[in-house]
N, C-alpha and C positions, 0 to 999 in steps of 0.2 A: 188315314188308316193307322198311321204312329200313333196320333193320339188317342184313336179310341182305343190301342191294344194297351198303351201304360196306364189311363184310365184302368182300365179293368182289370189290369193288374193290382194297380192303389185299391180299386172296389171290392176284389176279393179278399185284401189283407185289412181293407179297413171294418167289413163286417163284423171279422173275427175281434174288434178291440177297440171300441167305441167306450167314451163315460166323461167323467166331471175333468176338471183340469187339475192338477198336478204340480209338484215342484219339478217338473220337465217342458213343463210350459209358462210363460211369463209374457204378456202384452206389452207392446210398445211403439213407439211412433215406428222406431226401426227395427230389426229381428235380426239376433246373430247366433245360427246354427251349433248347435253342442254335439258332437263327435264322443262318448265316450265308453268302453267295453266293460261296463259296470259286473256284466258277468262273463263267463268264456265259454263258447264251445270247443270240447276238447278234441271232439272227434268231428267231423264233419255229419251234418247229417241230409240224407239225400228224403227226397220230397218225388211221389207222381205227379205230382201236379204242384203249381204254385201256391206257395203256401210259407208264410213268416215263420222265423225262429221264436221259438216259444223261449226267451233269454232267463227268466224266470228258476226254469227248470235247470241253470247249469249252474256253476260253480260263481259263487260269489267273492271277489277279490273288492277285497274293504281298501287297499291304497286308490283303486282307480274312482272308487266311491267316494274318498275322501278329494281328489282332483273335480271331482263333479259337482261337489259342493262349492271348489272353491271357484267356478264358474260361475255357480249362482251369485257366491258373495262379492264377486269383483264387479259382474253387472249391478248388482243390488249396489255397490258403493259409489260406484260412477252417478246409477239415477240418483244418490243427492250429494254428491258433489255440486258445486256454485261453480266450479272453475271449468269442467271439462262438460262439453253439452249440455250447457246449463238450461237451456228450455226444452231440449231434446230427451227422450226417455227413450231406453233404450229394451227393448224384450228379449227374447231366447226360445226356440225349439232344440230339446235338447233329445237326445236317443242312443240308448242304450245298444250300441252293435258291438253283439259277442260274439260275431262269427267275421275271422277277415275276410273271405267270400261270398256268403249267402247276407247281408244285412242290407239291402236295400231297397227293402218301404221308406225307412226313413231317408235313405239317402235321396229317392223321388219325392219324399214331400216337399223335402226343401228346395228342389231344384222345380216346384210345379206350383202355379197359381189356378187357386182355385179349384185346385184335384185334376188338372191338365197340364201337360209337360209341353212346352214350346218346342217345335221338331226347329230343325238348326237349317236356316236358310232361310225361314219363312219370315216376313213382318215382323215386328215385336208388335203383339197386342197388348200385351197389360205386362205391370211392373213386377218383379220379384221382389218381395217385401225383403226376403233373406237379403243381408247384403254384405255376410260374409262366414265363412265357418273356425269356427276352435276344432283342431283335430284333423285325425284322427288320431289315436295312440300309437298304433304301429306302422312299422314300415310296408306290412303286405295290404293291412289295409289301406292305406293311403293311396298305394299302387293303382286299385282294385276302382275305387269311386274318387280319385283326383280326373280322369280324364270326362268326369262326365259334369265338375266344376269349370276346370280350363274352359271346356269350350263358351260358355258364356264369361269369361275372366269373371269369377267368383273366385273372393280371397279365399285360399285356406291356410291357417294359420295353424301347424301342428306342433305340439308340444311333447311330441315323442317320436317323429318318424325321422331316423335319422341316416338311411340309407344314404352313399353318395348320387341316386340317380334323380336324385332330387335337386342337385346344384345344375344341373341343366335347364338352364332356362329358358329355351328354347321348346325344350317340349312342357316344361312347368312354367308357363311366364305369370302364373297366379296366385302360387305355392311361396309361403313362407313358411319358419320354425322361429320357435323360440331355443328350440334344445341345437347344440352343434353337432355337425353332421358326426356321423365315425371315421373319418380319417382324424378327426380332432383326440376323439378318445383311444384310437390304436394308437395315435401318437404319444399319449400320456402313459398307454402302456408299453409303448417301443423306451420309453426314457426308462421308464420303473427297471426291465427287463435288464438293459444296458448299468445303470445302476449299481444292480446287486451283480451285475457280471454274470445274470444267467445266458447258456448259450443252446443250452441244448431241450427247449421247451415244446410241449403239446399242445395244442389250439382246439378246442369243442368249441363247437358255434351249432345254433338251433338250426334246424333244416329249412330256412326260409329267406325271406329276399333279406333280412335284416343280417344274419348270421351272416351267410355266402356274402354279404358286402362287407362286414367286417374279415372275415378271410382271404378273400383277395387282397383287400389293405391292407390287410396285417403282412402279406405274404411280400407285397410289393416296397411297404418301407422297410422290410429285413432286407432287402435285395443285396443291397451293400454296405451292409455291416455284420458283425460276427455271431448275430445270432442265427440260429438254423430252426428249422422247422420239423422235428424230428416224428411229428404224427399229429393230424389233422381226422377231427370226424366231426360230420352231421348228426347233431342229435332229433331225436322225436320223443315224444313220452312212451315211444315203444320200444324204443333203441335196449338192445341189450348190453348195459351195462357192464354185466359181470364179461364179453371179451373186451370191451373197451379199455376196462383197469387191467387184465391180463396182457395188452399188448404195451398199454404204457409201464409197467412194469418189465415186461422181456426188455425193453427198451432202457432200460434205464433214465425215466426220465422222472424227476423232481420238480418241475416248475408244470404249471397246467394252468393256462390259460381258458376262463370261461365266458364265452360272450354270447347269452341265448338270455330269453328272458324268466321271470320268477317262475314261474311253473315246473319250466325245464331243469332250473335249476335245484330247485327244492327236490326234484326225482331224483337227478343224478347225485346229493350230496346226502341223499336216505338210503342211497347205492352204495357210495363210498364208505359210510358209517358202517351199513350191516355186513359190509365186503374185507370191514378191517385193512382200508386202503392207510397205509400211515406214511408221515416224513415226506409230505408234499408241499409245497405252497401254492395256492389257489389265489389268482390274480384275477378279482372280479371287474366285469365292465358296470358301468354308473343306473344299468336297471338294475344290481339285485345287492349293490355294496351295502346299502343300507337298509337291506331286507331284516324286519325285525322279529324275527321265527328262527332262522335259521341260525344263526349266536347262538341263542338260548338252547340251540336241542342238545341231548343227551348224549353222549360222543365226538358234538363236534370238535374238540380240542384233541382228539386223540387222528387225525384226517390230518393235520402238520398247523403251515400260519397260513390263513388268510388276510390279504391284501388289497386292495382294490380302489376304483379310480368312481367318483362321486359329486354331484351335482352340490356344488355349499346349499348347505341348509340357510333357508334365508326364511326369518319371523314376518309373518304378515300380519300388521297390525288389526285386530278386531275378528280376526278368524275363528278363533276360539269362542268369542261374546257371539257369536255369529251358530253358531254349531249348536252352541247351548239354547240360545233361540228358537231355532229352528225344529228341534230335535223337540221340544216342548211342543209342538204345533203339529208332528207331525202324523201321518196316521197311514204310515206308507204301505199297511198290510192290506188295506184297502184294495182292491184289484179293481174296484168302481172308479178309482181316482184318472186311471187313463185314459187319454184322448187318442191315443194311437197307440199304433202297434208298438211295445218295448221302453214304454215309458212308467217302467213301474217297478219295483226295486222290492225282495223280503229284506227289510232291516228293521224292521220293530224291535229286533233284540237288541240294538246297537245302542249305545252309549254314547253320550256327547264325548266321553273321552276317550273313549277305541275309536273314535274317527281323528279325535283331534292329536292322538299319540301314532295313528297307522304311520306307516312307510312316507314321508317327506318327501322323496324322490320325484322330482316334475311337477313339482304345487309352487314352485315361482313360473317355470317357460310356461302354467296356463294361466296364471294372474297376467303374465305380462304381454301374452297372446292375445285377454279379452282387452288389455288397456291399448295395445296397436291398434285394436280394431277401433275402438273408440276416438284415438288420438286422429286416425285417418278418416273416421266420418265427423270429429271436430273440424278439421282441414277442410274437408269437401263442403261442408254447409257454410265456412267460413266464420266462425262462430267467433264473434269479438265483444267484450265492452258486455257479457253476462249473458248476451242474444248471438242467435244462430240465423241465417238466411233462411225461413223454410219455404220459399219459392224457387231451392235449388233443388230439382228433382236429380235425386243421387243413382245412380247408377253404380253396378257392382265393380265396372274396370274405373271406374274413382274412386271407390275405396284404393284400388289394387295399386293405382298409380302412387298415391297419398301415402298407402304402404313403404312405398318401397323409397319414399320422403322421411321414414320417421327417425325422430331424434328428442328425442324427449326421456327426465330422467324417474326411474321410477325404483322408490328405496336404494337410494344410491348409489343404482344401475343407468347407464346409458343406455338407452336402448335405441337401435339402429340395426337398419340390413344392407346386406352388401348386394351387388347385382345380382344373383341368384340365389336370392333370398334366405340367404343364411345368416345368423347370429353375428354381430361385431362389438358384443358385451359378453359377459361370464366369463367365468373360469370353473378347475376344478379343485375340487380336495383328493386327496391321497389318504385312504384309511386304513387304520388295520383292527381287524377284530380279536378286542383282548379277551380276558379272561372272563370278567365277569359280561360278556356278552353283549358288548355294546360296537360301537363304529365310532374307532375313537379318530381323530384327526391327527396327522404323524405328518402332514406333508403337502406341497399344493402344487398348482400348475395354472400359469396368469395368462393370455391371450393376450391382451389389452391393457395400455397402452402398448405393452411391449411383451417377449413370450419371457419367463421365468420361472424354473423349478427345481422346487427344494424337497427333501425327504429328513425327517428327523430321525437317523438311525436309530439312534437313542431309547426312541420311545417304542418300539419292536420286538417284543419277545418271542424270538424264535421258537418252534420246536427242537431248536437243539442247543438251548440254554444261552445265549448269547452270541454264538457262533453264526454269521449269515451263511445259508444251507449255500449247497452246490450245487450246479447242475450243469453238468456238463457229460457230450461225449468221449472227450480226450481230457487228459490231465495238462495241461500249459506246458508248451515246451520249455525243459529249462534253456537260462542265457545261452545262445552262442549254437543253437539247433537249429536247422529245419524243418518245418513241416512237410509227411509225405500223404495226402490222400491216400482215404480206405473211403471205399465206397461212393457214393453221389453227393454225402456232405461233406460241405468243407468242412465242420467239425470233429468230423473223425478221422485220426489221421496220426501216422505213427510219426516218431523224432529223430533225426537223422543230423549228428554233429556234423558240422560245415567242416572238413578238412582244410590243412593249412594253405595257405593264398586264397582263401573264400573266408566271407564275413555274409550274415543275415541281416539283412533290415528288418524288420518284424514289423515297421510302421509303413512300409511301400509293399514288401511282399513276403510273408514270410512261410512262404512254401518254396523262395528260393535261394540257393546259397551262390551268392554272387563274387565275379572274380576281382580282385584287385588288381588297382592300376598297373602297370610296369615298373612304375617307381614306389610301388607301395608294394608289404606283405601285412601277413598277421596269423599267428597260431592258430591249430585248431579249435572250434568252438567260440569263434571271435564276433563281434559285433562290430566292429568296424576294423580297415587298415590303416594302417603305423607308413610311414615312410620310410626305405629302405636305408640304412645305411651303404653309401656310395664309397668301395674301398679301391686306393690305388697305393701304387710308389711313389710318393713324392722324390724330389731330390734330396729334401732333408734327412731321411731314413739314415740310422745308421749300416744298417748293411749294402743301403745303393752308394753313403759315403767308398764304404771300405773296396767295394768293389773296382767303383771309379776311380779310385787312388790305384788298384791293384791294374785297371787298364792303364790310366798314364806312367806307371812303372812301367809295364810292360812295352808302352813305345819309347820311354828312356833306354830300356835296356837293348832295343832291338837297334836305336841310335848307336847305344856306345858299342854294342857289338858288329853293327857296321863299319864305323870306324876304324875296330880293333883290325878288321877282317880287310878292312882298303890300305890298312900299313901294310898289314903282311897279304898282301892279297899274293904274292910273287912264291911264298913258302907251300911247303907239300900239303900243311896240315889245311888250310884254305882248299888249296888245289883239290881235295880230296875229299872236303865237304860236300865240294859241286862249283867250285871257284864262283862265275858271276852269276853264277845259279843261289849262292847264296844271300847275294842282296836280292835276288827277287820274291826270298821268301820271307826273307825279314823284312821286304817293302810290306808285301802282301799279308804278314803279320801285324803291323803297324795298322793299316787298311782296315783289316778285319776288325780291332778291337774297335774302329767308331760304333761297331753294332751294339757295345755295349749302355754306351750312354742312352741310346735308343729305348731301352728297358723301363727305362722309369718315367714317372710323371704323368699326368692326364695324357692318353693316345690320340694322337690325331693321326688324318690321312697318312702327312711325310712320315711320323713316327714308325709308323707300321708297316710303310716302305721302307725303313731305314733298320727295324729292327732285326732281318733274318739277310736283305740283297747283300750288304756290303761283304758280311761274314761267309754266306753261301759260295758267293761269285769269286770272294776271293783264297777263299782257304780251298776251293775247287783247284785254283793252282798251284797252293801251297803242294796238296797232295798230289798234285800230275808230277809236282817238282821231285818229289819222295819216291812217285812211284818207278819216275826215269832213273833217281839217282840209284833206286835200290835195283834194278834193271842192270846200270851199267857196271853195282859192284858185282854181279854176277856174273855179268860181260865177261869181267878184266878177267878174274880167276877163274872159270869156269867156262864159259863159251867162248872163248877168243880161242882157248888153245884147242876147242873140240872144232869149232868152225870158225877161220881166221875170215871167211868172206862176209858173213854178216856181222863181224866188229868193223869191214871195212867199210860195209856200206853204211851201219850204221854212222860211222865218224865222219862220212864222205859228207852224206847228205843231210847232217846235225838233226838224226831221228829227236832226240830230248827233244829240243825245240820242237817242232812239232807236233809232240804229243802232249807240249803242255798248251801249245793253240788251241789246238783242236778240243781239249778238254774247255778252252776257255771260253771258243766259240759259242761250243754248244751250249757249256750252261747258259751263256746270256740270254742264248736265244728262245732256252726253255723259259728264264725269266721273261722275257721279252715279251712272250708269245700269252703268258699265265697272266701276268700283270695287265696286257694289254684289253683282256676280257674281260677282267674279277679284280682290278687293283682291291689291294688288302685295306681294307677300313675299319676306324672302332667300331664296336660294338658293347653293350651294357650286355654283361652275364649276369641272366634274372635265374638261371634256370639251376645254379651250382646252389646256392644256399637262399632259404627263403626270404630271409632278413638284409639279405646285401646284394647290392651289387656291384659285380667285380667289373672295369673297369678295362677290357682287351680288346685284341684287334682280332678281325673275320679276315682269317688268310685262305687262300683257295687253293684246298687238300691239293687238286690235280698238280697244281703246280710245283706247290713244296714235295710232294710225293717223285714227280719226275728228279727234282734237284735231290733230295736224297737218294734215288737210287744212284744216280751218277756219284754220288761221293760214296755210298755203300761199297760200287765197284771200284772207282779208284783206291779206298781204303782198302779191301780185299789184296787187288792185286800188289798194291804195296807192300801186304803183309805176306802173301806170298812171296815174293822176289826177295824182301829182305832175312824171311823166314831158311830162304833155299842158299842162301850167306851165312849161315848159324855155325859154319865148323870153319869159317875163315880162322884167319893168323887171330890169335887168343891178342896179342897188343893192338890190331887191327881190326876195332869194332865197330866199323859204321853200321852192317846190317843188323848187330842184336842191339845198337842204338838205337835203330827206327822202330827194330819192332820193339822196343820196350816202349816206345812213345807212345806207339798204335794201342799196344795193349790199356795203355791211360784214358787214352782216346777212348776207345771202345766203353770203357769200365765208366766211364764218366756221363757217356751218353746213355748206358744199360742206367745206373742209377737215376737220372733225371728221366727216363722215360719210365721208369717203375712209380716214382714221385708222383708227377704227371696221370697217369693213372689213377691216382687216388687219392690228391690232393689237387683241390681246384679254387684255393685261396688267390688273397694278391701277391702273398709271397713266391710264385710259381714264376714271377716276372725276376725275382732277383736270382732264384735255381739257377731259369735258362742264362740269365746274365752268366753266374759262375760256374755253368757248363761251357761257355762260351770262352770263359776268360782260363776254364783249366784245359782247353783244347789247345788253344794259343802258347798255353805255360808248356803244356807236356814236349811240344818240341823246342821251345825258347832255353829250358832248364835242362832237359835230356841230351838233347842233341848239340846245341850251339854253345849251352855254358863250358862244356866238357873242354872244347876244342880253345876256345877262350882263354880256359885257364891252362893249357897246354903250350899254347901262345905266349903267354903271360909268365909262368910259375915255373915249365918243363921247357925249354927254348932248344933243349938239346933233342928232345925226340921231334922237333919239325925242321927236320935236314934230311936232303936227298938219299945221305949215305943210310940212315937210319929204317927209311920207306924202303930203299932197295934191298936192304937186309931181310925186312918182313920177308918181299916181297921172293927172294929166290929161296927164302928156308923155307917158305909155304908151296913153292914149284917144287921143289926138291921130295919135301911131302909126298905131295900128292901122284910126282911121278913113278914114287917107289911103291 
């Protein structure tokens, strides 16, 4: 039943187109099928019934005319070639399909012996003379009649279909090309793009399987890199143009990528002209770079530059002597001349030199598509020494094997296919269309041996006088900015300066502004961090000298004023200090100042320990010491005589003493308790100034906050009690002595804590030092030097008789 229904299919198209033969037909021992769209159909056209495309009737494209020819002449050179099937003669069915879906008489002839198509499964009865094909030109044709080659593996050898669904060899395992796929050519256009630094381009591709696969590819190798896809369409020769350039204009876009083939394009760039589209650059793919119509039209320099990626022109020896031959001979207006359907061409106007000057484009991938085929059935009959085996009945999956064997060099090309049958010779050229309307060569791109590509800026005249155009969504952040996304591209996207401690990388991510190390800063606007300047007190400092000097004075003087104080320790003026009360404050003065040496230097743990305990814990007794002494000068003149019972308790049961325990207890144990949790340890301050780091210790608020409120309070009541002594005996000054201390005190700590505040240098280390060291000074010089030099200089005011004189002219006072 199959066969009688494609019979009868072949018998109704062959009625209509029967006659003499033809330059679409040529005898020979072997027969290798011609594929070519000599003319087009531009619209489809629909049929009641079965019924061949009258090709005739459509538009005549003279480049693909000119590749048909060079079919004939590559067979014709091979039959007298000595060296390649040298007894072997080779023939041709060739046929004009100008429809990529409705052409297939031809494509049943060839795949039918004897006007019968073998149904698949069955016996093989007789041999298919075809024993392989050139073609087809495009990608949807190919599509359309490759699965009805496959299934008997019959080579197809195309020299234009360059879709990727074609490297599947799986489902093509009989499918070769001469031309390289389109991931080869979006790749030479992903370099050009990158190049010039365009980022923000449009993609038109034809509405067909060949287009939709270079868009995909094209969309798949931007993936990750900086260009973007800023608008993408499908064209047809219906497509309305005029919103097409309206939306790449709203868009701001300058680069336009065009990958559809000549028809499409020639509409869309008679659009562009009458549309006064300008200041674009049009990036052509390798069908229409060396289109020879479109240069020359009327306006085109005024559309921006055109650029584009192209198959090298390669001279085929005798082509031309061949064209001029033939064209003498021919008489192709004849309609009698065809033997079948679509084998018959109007060119009688044509000129041996409008074929031999058409569009170049794809006239080596079909010369060297007819020589595979040749080279593989050379292989297959074994052809040695001038003779050929012809007792080796060839079959069509030995050509396909022998295919996919070949290596052989031709105009010095390598020629060879990789496992799915694609090209592993050629390169391209990079052109640009000048002035006077040609495709001139500016640049290349090598596959093989190795990939390489060059562009000659140089030779490029822009539309905007030497200047390479732009095109871009965003303007380049300047140095030391971030990028912040607008919208869904990454190209557009506003600038945002890195503030200080962040730097941008731009070469890992520059949309974001990253933080530096700990030990590193860097201004704003930076691209990379600086290393922090690490600042401390050394020892060497002259302000940590002066101060360290000014501490070891102060334990010499507390020295010699112990001394002074254990000679006369037996005299009133001692007695009245606080007698052994006073070496416990000049011990305890002594003590305190090792907190100063603490200050300086790289902090470690003990340092940090050492720098606030010894001073806290001990000058906490200094002032219990102050606060009892100033306590009992109020005692003596004031509360003894109002209440003689608690002067007696207190002398009974030595309250001083005890109140300066119990001050001392507790501080320790608030030490004790703070440290025991949170000992104080360095830490690097990153956080005061960008560029430094300060060099402190992490002491733990809770606990210093308890130890100052207890000296807060002890200070207080000291300054009370001594304060409530202010109208004692005018010669007899110990309480406006303390509190004139206090008040230094106070005044010394208000000033470093105002400091403190608002200075957070290294110097803040030598402050606290000579806060420390004037806390120690105010009662060393105030209180003790006084008494010293009275000891010393005045010998006559520290005698009994001298005290008791205050003491009853000040009773007598107060009693009146």
């Amino acid at each position: 039943m199959e066969i009688f229904l494609a019979s009868l299919c072949l018998l109704g198209t062959f009625l209509q187109c029967t006659g003499q033969a033809s330059e679409f037909h040529l005898e020979g021992d072997y027969l290798i099928g011609g594929l070519f769209d000599i003319h087009h159909v531009s619209t489809p056209v629909y049929h009641d019934r079965p019924e061949a495309n009258d090709c005739t009737s459509q538009q005549f494209l003279l480049p693909n005319y000119r590749r048909f020819q060079l079919m004939r002449f590559s067979v014709e050179e091979i039959n007298n070639s000595t060296n390649l099937l040298p007894d072997v003669s080779l023939g041709y069915e060739i046929f004009d399909i100008c429809s990529d879906i409705q052409s297939f008489p031809g494509i049943l002839k060839l795949i039918s012996v004897n006007g019968l198509i073998q149904t698949w499964g069955e016996p093989q009865k007789s041999l298919l003379k075809t024993i392989a094909v050139v073609g087809p030109f495009t990608s949807t044709q190919a599509l359309t009649i490759a699965p009805l080659f496959m299934v008997d593996f019959i080579s197809m050898v195309s020299y234009g279909a360059s879709s990727s669904v074609f490297s599947r060899n799986q489902n093509f395992p009989s499918f070769f090309r001469t031309v390289h796929p389109n991931k080869d050519v979006i790749e030479v256009i992903v370099k050009i793009v990158q190049h010039f630094n365009w980022r923000w381009v449009a993609f038109l591709n034809s509405d067909n399987d060949f287009g939709s696969d270079g868009r995909e590819i094209f969309m798949t190798k931007i993936k990750d890199t900086d260009i973007c896809l800023a608008y993408t369409k499908s064209l047809t020769l219906q497509t309305n143009y005029t919103q097409t350039f309206k939306q790449i204009e709203t868009q701001k876009i300058h680069t336009i990528i065009v990958f559809a083939p000549k028809m499409i394009v020639e509409a869309l760039i008679d659009s562009a002209i009458e549309m006064n589209v300008t200041n674009k650059v049009w990036i052509a793919d390798d069908g229409w770079s060396l289109n020879k119509n479109l240069p020359k039209k009327e306006g085109i320099k005024n559309i921006g530059t055109v650029i584009g990626v192209s198959q090298p022109v390669v001279t085929i020896p005798g082509f031309s002597d061949f064209i001029s031959s033939a064209k003498s001979q021919m008489h192709c207006e004849n309609a009698e001349q065809q033997i079948f359907c679509n084998q018959v061409c109007n060119c009688s106007s044509l000129g041996a030199e409008d074929i031999v000057t058409a569009d170049p484009t794809f006239s080596f991938p079909v010369y060297s598509a007819v020589y595979a085929i040749a080279h593989a059935l050379h292989n297959a009959l074994q052809c040695r020494s001038g003779r050929c085996n012809r007792d080796i009945t060839v079959y069509p999956h030995m050509v396909s094997t022998e295919l996919k064997k070949s290596n052989f060099t031709l105009l010095n090309h390598s020629i060879r296919f990789d496992e799915n049958g694609d090209p592993k010779f050629g390169s391209y050229s990079i052109v640009f269309w000048n002035h006077r309307g040609d495709a001139e060569e500016v640049g290349f791109y090598h596959f093989h041996p190795w990939i390489s590509f060059f562009i000659n800026n140089t030779k490029i005249k822009w539309y905007t006088n030497g200047k390479v155009p732009t095109s871009l969504c965003s303007v380049e952040c300047p140095v030391g900015f971030a990028k912040e996304h607008i919208g869904i591209h990454k190209c557009c996207f506003n600038c945002e300066i890195c503030p200080n401690g962040t730097y941008v990388n731009t070469t890992v991510d520059p949309y974001k502004c990253n933080r530096c190390e700990e030990n590193k800063w860097s201004a704003a606007g930076s691209t990379s961090c600086q290393l922090r300047v690490v600042e401390y007190i050394p020892f060497t400092d002259i302000g940590a000298i002066l101060i360290m000097v000014g501490a070891w004075v102060l334990v010499g003087l507390t020295l010699a004023m112990s001394v002074v104080f254990a000679i006369n320790y037996n005299t009133p003026v001692v007695r009245s200090a606080g007698g052994p009360m006073c070496f416990l404050i000049l011990g305890c003065h002594s003590l305190c100042s090792i907190s100063v040496f603490f200050h300086f230097d790289k902090p470690t743990s003990s340092f940090c320990f050492f720098r606030l305990f010894p001073f806290i814990l001990f000058y906490t007794v200094c002032l219990a010491c102050f606060v009892v002494r100033s306590f009992q000068i109020v005692c003596i003149f004031k509360i003894a005589a109002k209440f003689p019972n608690l002067n007696s308790w207190w002398m009974k049961y030595h309250g001083q003493w005890l109140i300066i325990t119990v001050a001392f207890v507790i501080q320790a144990l608030i030490h004790l308790i703070g440290y025991s949790n949170d000992p104080p340890k360095p830490y690097n301050d990153t956080a005061s100034y960008p560029d430094k780091i300060i060099l402190a210790c992490d002491i733990n608020i809770t606990a210093i906050s308890c130890s100052v409120v207890l000296l807060v309070l002890l200070c207080s009541l000291c300054f009370i009690f001594s304060y409530m002594g202010k109208d004692l005996p005018k010669n007899y000054n110990e309480a406006k002595a303390i509190t004139f201390c206090l008040l230094l005190l106070i005044l010394s700590w208000i000033l470093f804590a105002t400091v403190y505040m608002l200075y957070h240098g290294k110097y803040i280390q030598t402050l606290n030092a000579l806060a420390v060291l004037s806390s120690l000074y105010s009662f060393l010089l105030w209180y003790f030097l006084p008494k010293c030099y009275i000891i010393i200089f005045q010998p006559h005011k520290n005698t009994k008789q001298y005290f008791q004189g205050i003491i009853q002219d000040y009773t007598k006072t107060i009693s009146q």
